[in-house]
Structure formats: C-alpha cells, structure tokens
N, C-alpha and C positions, 0 to 999 in steps of 0.2 A: 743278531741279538737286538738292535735298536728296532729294528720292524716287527719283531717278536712282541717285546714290551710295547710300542704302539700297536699292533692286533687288541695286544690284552688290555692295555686301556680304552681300548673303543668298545669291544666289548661290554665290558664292566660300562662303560657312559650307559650303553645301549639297554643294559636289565637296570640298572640302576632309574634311569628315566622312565622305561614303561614299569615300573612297578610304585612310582608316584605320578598317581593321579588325581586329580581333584574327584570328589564324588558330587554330582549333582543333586541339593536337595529340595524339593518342591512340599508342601503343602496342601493337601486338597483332599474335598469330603471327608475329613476328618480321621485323614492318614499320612505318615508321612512318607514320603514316595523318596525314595535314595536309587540313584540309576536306574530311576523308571521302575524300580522293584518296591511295594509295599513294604515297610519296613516296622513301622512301627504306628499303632493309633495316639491319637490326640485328642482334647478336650481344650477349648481357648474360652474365656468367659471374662471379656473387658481386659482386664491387667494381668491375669490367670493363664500359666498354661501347664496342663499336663501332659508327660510323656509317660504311652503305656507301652507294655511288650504287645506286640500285633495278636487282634484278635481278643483282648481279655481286657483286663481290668488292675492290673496286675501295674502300680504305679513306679515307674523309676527314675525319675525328673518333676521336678517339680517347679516351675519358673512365676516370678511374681514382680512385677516393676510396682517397684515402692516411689509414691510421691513423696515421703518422709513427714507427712502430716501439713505437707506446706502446699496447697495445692494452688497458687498462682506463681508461686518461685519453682522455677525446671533448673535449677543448679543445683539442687542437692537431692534430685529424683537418681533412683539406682535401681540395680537388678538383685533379687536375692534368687537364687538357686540352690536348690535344697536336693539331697541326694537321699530318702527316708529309709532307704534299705542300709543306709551307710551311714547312715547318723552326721552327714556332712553338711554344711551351710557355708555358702559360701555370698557374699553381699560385695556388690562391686559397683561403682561410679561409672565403673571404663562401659561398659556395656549399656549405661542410661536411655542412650540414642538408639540402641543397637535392635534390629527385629526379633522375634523369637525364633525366626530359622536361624537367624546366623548364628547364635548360640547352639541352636541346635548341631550346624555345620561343623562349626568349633570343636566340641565334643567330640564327634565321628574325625576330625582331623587332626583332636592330639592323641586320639585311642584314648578316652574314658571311656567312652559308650560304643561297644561293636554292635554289630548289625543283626544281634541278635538278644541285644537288650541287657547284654554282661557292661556290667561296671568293673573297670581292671581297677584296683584298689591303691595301687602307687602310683599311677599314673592321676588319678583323682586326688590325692594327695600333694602329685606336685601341682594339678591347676589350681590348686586351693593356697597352695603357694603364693602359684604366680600372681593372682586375681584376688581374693581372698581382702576385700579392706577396712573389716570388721567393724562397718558402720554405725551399726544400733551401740555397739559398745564404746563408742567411741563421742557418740551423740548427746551432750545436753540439751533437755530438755527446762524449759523457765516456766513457771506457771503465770 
C-alpha cells in the first residue's frame, strides 16, 4: 500500500511538472513569436504597444508607459494597459521598469491572453485585481 501511494505520487509529480512550462516569448519583425510559433502581430511606436490577433488588425492589448507628465522624474512613470474589447484599464507603478514582452509573457502565464488572442474574462478581472492601481484617479494634478 505505501509503494502503491508513492507510485501514485510520483506520477502525479511527473504530469504535473511537464504540463507546467514556461513559454518562450520573443519579439521580432513585428510578431510575437511564443514557442518559436507566430503568435500574434504587433505595432511598438516609442512608449506604444499594440497587441493584435496574427495576421489582422484586430486590436486586443493595448500597452502605454505613462511618464505622468513629469518627464525628468522616473518615480511616478507607470504602465497603463488597456483591454478595448473588455473595456478594462488597468494602470500600474509595478510594471514601470518592466519591458513590453514581459507583460506580454505575464498575460500568457496567468491565462488572460491564450494563444489565440481570447481574453478569459475572470481571469482578466482578477489581474486587474491584482495589479490594477488606479493612478490617474488617484493623481493630483496643481496648476
């Protein structure tokens, strides 16, 4: 019975481990490559990035690093990411430093964005949650 139950948890280790995997994602000619597999196109234009479904025009990410109007101060620079089919905005400090792939990575590794351009809708919900730290709202502005 005890070598029975150790079988079965080595098992379970064994799909459990190869069914997480990191996905590799690269950038380049103005696609985003996920396991070497085109996945989706892009557009980057300075501070600007767009995420489209492969092949079209068809927007589903929208990413934008805000200097907040202070553009010698980098402490209150953020990311806003915009979700337009979802009506979701989400503005975060955490990500300030952070590249546009790794957000992009991020997404594909909490399941908002599968690999075919679907936004799961609760899952986008809780990273708006998590992340989410409603900057402009939060922001006085002095004239």
């Amino acid at each position: 019975m005890k070598n029975l139950m150790y079988a079965l948890a080595l098992v379970l280790t064994a799909i459990v481990t190869n069914n997480v995997k990191a996905q590799e994602v690269k950038l380049k000619s103005d696609k985003i490559i996920v396991d070497d597999k085109p996945t989706f196109d892009y557009d980057k234009d300075g501070f600007e990035f767009h995420i489209y479904k492969l092949n079209t025009k068809d927007e589903i990410v929208y990413i934008q690093h805000s200097n907040n109007s202070t553009i010698s101060y980098l402490e209150d620079d953020y990311k806003k990411i915009i979700f337009p089919n979802n009506n979701v905005n989400i503005e975060s400090a955490l990500f300030r430093a952070r590249s546009f792939k790794y957000i992009v990575t991020l997404l594909l590794t909490e399941k908002v964005l599968d690999l075919e351009g679907n936004i799961d809708a609760e899952k986008l919900q809780k990273f708006a949650t998590k992340y989410n730290e409603n900057i402009t709202a939060r922001t006085v502005r002095l004239n």
